[in-house]
VOGU-3710 file (C-alpha; in Angstrom, 3 decimals, decimal comma):
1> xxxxxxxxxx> 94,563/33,154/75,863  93,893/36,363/73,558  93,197/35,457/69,830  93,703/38,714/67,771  92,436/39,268/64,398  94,393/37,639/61,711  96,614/39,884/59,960  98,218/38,863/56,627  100,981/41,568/55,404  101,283/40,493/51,902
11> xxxxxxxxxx> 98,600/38,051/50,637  95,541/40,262/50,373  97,298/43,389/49,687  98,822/42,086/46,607  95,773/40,023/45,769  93,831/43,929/45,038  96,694/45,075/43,487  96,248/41,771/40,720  92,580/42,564/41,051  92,880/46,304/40,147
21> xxxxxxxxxx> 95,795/45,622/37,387  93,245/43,028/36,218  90,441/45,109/35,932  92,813/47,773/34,079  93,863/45,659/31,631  90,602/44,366/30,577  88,524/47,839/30,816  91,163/48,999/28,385  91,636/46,122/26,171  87,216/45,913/26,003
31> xxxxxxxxxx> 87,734/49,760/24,752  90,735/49,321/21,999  88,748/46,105/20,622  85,418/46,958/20,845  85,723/50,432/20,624  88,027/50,776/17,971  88,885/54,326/19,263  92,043/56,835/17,860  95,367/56,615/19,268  94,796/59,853/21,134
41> xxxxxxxxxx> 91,420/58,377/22,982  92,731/54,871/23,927  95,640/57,648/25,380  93,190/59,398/27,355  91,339/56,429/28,362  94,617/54,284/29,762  95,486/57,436/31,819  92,327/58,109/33,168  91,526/54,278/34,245  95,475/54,628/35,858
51> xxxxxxxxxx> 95,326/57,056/37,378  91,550/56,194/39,156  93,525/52,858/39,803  96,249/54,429/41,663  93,929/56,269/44,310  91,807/53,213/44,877  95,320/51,311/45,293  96,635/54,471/47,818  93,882/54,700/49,212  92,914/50,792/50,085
61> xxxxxxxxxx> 96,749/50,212/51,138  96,456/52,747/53,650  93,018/51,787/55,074  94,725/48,517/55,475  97,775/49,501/57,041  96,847/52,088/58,917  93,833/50,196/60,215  91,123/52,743/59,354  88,736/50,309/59,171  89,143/49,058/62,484
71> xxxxxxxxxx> 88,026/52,314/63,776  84,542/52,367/62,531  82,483/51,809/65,171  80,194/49,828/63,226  81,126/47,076/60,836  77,521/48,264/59,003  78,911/51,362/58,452  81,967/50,142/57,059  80,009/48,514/54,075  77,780/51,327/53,523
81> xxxxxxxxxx> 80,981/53,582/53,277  82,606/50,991/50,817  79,687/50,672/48,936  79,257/54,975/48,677  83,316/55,063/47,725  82,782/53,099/45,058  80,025/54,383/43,865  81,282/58,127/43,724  84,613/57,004/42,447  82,672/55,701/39,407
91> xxxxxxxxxx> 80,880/58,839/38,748  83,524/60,603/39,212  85,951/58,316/36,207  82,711/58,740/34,429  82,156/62,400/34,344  86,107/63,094/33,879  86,186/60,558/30,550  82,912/61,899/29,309  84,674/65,785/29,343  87,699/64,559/27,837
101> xxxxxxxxxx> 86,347/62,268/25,153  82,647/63,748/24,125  82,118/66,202/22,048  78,482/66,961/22,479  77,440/68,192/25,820  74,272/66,869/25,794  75,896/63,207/26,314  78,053/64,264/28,964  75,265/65,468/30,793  73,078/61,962/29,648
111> xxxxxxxxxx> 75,907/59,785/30,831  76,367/61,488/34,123  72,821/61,400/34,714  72,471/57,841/34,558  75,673/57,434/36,536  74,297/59,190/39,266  71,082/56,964/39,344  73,054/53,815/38,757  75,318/54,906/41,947  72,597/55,753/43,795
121> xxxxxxxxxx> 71,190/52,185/43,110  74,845/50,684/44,353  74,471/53,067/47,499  70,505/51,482/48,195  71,766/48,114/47,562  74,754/48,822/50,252  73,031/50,253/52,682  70,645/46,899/52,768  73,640/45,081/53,170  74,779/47,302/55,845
131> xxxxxxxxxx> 72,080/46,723/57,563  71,565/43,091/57,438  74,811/42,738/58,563  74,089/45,243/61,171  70,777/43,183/62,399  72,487/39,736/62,673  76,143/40,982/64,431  73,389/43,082/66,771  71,576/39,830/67,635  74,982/38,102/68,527
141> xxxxxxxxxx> 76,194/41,233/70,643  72,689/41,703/72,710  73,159/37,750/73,288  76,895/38,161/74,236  75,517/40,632/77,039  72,378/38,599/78,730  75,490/35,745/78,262  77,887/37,885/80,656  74,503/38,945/82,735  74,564/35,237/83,940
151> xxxxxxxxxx> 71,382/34,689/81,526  73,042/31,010/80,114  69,439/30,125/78,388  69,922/32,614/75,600  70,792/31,255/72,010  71,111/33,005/68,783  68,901/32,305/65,812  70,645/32,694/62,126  69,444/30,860/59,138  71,729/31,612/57,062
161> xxxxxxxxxx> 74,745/30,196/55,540  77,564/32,515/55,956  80,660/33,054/58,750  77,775/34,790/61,261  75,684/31,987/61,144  78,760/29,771/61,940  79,138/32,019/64,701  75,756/32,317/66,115  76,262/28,004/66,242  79,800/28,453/67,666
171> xxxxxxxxxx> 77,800/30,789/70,557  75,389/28,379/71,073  77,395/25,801/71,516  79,371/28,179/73,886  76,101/29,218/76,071  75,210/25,502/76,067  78,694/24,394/77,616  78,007/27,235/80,364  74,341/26,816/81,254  75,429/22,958/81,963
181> xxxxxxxxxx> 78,561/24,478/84,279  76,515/26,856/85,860  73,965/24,030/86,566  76,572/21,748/87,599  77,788/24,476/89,816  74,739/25,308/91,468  74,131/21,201/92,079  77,702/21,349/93,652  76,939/24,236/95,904  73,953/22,406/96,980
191> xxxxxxxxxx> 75,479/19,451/97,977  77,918/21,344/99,570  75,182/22,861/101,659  73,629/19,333/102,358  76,883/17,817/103,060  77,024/20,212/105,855  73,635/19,208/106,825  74,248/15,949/106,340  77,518/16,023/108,776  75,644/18,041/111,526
201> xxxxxxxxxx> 72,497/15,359/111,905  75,131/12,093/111,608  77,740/13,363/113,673  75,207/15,368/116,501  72,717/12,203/117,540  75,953/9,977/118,622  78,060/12,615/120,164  74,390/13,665/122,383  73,727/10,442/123,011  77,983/9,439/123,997
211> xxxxxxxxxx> 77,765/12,769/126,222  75,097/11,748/127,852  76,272/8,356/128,989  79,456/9,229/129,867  78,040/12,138/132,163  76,025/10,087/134,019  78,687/7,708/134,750  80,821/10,458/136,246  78,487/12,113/137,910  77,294/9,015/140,102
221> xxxxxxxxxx> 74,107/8,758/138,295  74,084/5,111/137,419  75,536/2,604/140,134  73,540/-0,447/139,289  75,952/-2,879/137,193  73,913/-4,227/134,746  72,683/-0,398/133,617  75,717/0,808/133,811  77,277/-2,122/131,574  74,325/-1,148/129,332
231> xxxxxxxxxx> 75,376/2,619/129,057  78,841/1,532/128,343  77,838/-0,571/125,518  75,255/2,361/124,271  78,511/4,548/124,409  80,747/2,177/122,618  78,130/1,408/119,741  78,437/5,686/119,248  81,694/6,257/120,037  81,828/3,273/116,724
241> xxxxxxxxxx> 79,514/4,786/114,864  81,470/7,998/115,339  84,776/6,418/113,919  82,765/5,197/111,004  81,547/8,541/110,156  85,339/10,128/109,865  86,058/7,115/107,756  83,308/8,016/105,666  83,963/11,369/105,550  87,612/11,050/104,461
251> xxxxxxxxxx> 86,446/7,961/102,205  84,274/10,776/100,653  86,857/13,464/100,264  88,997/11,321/98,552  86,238/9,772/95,711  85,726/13,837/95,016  89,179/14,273/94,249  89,505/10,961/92,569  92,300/9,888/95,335  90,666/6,252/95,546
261> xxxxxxxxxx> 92,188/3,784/93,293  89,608/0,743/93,153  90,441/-2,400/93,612  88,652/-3,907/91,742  88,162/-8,101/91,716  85,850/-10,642/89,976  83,225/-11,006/92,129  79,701/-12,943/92,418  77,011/-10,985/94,056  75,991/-14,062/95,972
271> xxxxxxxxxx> 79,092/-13,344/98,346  78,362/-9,664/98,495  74,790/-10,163/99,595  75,783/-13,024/102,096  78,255/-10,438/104,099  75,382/-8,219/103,829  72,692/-9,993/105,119  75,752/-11,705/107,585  76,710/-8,219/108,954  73,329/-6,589/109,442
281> xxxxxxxxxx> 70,632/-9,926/110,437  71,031/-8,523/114,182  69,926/-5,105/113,640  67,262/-6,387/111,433  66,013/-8,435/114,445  65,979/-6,136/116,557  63,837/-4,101/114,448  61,466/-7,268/113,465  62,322/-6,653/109,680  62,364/-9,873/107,285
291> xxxxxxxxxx> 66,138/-9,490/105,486  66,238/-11,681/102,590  68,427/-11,796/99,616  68,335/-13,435/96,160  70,568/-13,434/93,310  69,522/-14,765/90,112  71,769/-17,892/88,704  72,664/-16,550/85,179  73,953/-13,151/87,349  77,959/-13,301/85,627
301> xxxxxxxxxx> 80,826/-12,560/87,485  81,639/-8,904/88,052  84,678/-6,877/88,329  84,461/-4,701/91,618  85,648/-3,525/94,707  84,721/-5,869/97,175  85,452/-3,818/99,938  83,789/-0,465/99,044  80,853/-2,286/97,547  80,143/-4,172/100,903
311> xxxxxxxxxx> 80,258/-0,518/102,338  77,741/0,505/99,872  74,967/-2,512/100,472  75,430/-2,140/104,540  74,692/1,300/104,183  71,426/0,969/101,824  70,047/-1,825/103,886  70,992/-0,558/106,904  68,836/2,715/106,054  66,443/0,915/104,161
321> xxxxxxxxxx> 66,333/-1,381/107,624  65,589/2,025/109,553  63,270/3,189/107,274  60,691/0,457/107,147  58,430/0,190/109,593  58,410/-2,713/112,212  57,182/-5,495/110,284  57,881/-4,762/106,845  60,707/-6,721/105,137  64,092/-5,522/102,781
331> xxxxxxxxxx> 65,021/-7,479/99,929  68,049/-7,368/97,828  67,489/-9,064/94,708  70,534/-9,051/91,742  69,438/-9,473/88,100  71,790/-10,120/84,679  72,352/-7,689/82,315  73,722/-7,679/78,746  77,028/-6,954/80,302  76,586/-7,294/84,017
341> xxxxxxxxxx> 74,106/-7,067/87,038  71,331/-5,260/88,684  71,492/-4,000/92,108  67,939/-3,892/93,586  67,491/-2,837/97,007  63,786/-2,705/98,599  61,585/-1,957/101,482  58,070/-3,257/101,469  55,661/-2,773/104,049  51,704/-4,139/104,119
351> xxxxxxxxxx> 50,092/-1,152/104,982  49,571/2,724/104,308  52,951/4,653/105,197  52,063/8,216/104,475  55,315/8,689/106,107  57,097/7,748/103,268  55,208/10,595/101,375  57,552/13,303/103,160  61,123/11,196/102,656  63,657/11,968/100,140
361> xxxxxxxxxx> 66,719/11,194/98,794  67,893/14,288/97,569  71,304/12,431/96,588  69,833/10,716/93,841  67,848/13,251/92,694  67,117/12,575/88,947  64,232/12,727/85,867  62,634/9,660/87,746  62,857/11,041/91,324  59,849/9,747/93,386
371> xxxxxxxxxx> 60,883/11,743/96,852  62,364/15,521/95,560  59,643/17,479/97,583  60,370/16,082/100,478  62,926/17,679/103,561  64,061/14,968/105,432  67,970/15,404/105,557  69,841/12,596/103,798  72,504/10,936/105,740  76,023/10,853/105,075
381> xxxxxxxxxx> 76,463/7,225/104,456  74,004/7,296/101,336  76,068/10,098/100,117  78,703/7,743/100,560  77,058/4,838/99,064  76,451/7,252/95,577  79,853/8,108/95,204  81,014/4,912/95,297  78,650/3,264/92,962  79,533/6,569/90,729
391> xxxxxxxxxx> 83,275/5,651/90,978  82,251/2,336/89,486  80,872/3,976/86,574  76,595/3,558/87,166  74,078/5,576/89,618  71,733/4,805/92,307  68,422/5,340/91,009  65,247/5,305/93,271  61,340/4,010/92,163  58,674/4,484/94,241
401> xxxxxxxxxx> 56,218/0,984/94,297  52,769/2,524/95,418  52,711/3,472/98,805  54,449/0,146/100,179  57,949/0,726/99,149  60,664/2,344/98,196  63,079/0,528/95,508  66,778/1,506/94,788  68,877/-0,374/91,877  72,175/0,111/89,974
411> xxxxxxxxxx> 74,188/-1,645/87,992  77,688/-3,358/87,705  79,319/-4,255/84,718  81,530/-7,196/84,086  84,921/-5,438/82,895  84,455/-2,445/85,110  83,846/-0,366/82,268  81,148/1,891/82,852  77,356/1,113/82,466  75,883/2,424/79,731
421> xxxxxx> 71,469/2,832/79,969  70,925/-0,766/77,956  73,375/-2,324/79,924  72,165/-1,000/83,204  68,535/-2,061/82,002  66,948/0,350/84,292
//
């Protein structure tokens, strides 16, 4: 949309034309009253204020109309001119009444005299208007172009009170809105980089590790039955994994776009951490990792989906599981909240893990990010697990404790609505 300069046809035209008959009326009536001049001067003095009347009124209607002003280059030089026009148009009225009415020459020369200095004084005191005009709509243009150079930082300082200062906070306003899109744009390009990452490591290890089984089976390189029952199974737990990953991935596609409609339930986060700790007990085993969970007894009812939110807490354990070293433990503990719960997810392990030093989870990257210089790719199913907590209006937000432990918490509200910093009580 283009938004043109406001032209009014009538309004201000006829507004100086009241103005000048105005200032007529009154110059002449000051003269007759005060004056108390002969019929033959008040003559001279009616037609002379008239007829200076009538240029200024020519002369202003057609810089309106025919948009000579808009042609200045400069609006500085605009007021300078308007300030010099009037000036010389003065000294000119004067020195024409002063020949027509005085007698003594010496007076027409005194008058003129000090109309020249007092227009010269109108001129100075124009030409510093000019140029603080000039100074502040300078300031906003050289900010306009580091604003179209990409430079979004730049703001526009002007104290004062009138329609450029308005402006300058208008434009600030303006470069505030785009330095926060062209950071959100630059955090979206990232993760569109990382999602790629992200898809290459999760979807790579399983399809290696599926080709490898099944081209040993074909090739005659396994003939015992128990290993090759055991390659079978390694190749089914991949070709599984696999599957989950394309759900994930289109599970992800649609939370971008908004596509998923939540279903959301009253639910207690007792249930949601026994599926949890149900689903994922083996693999914790397996690893020699103590899974516990505890939820708090004043923890309310919340309003979520159950089935999205399970998907969430298999995928933080589950890496939290992997993560830990053998030995350690992961604890999910839920907390009330003025108007809901607290998530808390965390790994512990009794001993140094300098490993932990060089992880990060660039996903949930934030003020209180413990692991942002770190290059360990982030898999897809945390990605996952952000959006999803996102979608139900709160954030994942990670805390280091010491060198033991990594903790992760979010919040769910009650009503769904979403969770505000109090109410998360992070």
């Amino acid at each position: 949309m283009i938004v043109y300069p406001v032209r009014r046809s009538v309004t201000p035209f006829m507004w100086f034309v009241v103005a000048l008959l105005s200032l007529y009326l009154a110059t002449v009536g000051f003269f007759w009253v005060f004056a108390a001049p002969t019929q033959t001067d008040l003559q001279i003095m009616a037609a002379v204020l008239g007829g200076a009347i009538a240029v200024v009124g020519v002369i202003g209607f057609l810089a309106y109309r025919k948009r000579w002003i808009y042609r200045v280059p400069r609006v500085g030089t605009v007021v300078l001119a308007a300030y010099l026009l009037a000036a010389g148009l003065i000294l000119v009225i004067v020195w024409i009444v002063a020949q027509l009415l005085f007698i003594n020459p010496y007076d027409v020369i005194l008058v003129a005299i000090v109309m020249l200095f007092a227009a010269g004084v109108v001129a100075s005191i124009g030409y510093m208007q000019s140029a603080a005009l000039t100074e502040k709509l300078e300031s906003l243009s050289g900010a306009a172009e580091l604003l179209a150079m990409g430079r979004y930082h730049v703001r526009v300082e002007i104290d004062d009170n009138d329609e450029l200062s308005q402006l300058a906070s208008v434009f600030n306003a303006m470069a505030s809105k785009l330095e926060a899109a062209a950071r959100k744009e630059h955090q979206l390009d990232q993760l569109r980089r990382d999602l790629m990452a992200w898809i290459g490591y999760d979807l790579r290890v399983p399809l290696m590790s599926t080709r490898t089984m099944v081209e040993s089976i074909t090739e005659g390189l396994v003939s015992d039955p128990a290993m090759l029952e055991r390659y079978l199974r390694i190749a089914k737990r991949d070709i599984n994994a696999l599957s989950d990953l394309v759900d994930d991935l289109y599970d992800m596609a649609q939370l971008d776009t908004n596509g998923i409609r939540l279903e959301r339930v009253p639910t207690h986060i007792g249930d949601l951490f026994d599926m949890t700790v149900a689903g994922l007990s083996q693999e914790a085993q397996q690893k020699k990792v103590a899974l516990t969970s505890r939820c708090a007894a004043e923890v309310p009812i919340v309003a979520i989906d159950m089935r999205q939110m399970t998907r969430v807490m298999n995928n933080l354990v589950s890496d939290a599981i992997h993560r830990v070293p053998k030995g350690g433990s992961v604890r999910m503990n839920a907390y009330p909240t003025r108007n809901g719960a607290l998530i808390e997810i965390a790994d512990f392990y009794e001993g140094a893990r300098p490993e932990d030093i060089a992880t990060t989870l660039k996903l949930f990257f934030g003020d209180e990010d413990v692991r942002s210089q770190a290059n360990e790719t982030t898999r897809l199913r945390l990605a996952l697990a952000d959006a999803v907590v996102r979608a139900h209006g709160s954030e994942i937000r990670p805390q280091r404790i010491g060198d033991q432990g990594l903790r992760l918490v979010f919040a769910l509200t009650e009503d769904g609505d979403r969770a505000t910093p109090a109410q998360r009580g992070m």
